[in-house]
One Martini backbone bead per residue (centre of mass of N, CA, C, O) as a GRO file, in nm:
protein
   83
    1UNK     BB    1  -4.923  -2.665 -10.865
    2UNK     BB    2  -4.884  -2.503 -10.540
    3UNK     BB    3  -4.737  -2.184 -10.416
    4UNK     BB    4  -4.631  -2.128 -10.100
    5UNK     BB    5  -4.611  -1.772 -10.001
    6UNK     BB    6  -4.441  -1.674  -9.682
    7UNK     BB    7  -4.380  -1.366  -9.598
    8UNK     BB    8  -4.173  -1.167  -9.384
    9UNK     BB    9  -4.212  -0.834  -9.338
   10UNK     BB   10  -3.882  -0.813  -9.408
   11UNK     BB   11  -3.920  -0.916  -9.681
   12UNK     BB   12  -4.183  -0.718  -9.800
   13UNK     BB   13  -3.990  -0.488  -9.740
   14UNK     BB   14  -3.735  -0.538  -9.928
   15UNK     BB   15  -3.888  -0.598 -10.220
   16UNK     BB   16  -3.995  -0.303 -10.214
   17UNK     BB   17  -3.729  -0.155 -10.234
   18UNK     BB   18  -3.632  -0.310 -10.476
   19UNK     BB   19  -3.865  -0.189 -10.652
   20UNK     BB   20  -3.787   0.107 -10.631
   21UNK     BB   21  -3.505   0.106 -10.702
   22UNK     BB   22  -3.547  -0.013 -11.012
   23UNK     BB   23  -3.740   0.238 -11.080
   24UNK     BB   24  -3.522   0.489 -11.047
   25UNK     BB   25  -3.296   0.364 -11.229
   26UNK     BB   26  -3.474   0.345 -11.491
   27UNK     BB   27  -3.543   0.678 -11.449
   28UNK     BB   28  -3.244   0.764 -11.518
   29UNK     BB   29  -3.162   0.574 -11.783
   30UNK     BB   30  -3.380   0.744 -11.953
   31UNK     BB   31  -3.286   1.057 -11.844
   32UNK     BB   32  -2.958   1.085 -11.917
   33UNK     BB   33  -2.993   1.317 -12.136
   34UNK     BB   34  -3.169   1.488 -11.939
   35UNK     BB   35  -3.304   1.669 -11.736
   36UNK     BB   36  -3.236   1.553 -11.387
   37UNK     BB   37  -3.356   1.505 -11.082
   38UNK     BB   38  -3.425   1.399 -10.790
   39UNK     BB   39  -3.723   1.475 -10.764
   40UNK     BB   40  -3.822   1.376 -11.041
   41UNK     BB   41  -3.742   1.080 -10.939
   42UNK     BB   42  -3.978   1.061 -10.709
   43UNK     BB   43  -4.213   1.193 -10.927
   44UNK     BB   44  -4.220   0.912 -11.083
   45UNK     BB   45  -4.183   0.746 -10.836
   46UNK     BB   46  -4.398   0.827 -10.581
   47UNK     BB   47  -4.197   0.925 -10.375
   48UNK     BB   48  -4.000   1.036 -10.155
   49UNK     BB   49  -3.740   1.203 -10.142
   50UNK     BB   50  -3.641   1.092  -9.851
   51UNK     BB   51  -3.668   0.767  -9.915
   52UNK     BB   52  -3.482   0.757 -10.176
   53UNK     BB   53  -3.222   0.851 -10.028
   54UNK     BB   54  -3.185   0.655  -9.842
   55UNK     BB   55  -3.122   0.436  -9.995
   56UNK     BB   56  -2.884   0.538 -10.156
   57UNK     BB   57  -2.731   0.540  -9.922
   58UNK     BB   58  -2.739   0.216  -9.831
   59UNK     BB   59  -2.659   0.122 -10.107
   60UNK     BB   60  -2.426   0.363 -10.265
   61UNK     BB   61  -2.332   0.591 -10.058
   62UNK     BB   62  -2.540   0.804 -10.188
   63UNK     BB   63  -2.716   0.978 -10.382
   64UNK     BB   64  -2.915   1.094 -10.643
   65UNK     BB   65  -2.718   1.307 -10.748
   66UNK     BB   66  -2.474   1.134 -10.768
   67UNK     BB   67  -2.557   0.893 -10.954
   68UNK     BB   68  -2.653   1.068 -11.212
   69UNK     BB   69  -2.350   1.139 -11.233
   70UNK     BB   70  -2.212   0.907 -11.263
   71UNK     BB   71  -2.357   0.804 -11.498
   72UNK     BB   72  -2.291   1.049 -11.691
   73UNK     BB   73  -1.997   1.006 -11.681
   74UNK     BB   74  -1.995   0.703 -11.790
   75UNK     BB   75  -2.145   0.741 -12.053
   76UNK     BB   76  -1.932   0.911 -12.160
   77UNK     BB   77  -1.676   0.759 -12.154
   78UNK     BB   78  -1.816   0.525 -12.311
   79UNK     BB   79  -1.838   0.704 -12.589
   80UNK     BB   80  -1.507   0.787 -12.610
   81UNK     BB   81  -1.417   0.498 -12.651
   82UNK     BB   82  -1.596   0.446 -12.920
   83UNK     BB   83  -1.487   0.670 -13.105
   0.00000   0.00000   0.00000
């Protein structure tokens, strides 16, 4: 049995930023640890740093580099609960 899927360039443009988008936070959550800016995450997944931000933006409501405050800030919190 063969699916035949069709898609409307509307649904593989969605797609595309749904991939971009969670390359870009495997590649925070990998180095949340590290310094890493906005910048090194858009060079690490081949992105404009431009591309990169309206997405976070769209989607976070935030930039790329509050994101990653964010998370690490998460990080930390939920370290100090657990000691």
């Amino acid at each position: 049995m063969q699916i035949d899927l069709h898609l409307s360039p509307r649904e593989v443009n969605a797609l595309s930023r749904l991939d971009m988008l969670t390359e870009a936070i495997d590649c925070v959550e990998r180095h949340l640890q590290s310094p890493i800016t906005p910048e090194d995450v858009a060079a690490h997944c081949h992105y404009s740093l431009s591309s990169l931000q309206k997405l976070f933006r769209y989607t976070f409501h935030i930039g790329v580099a509050d994101y990653i405050a964010r998370r690490r800030l998460t990080a930390a919190s939920r370290a100090l609960l657990e000691t």
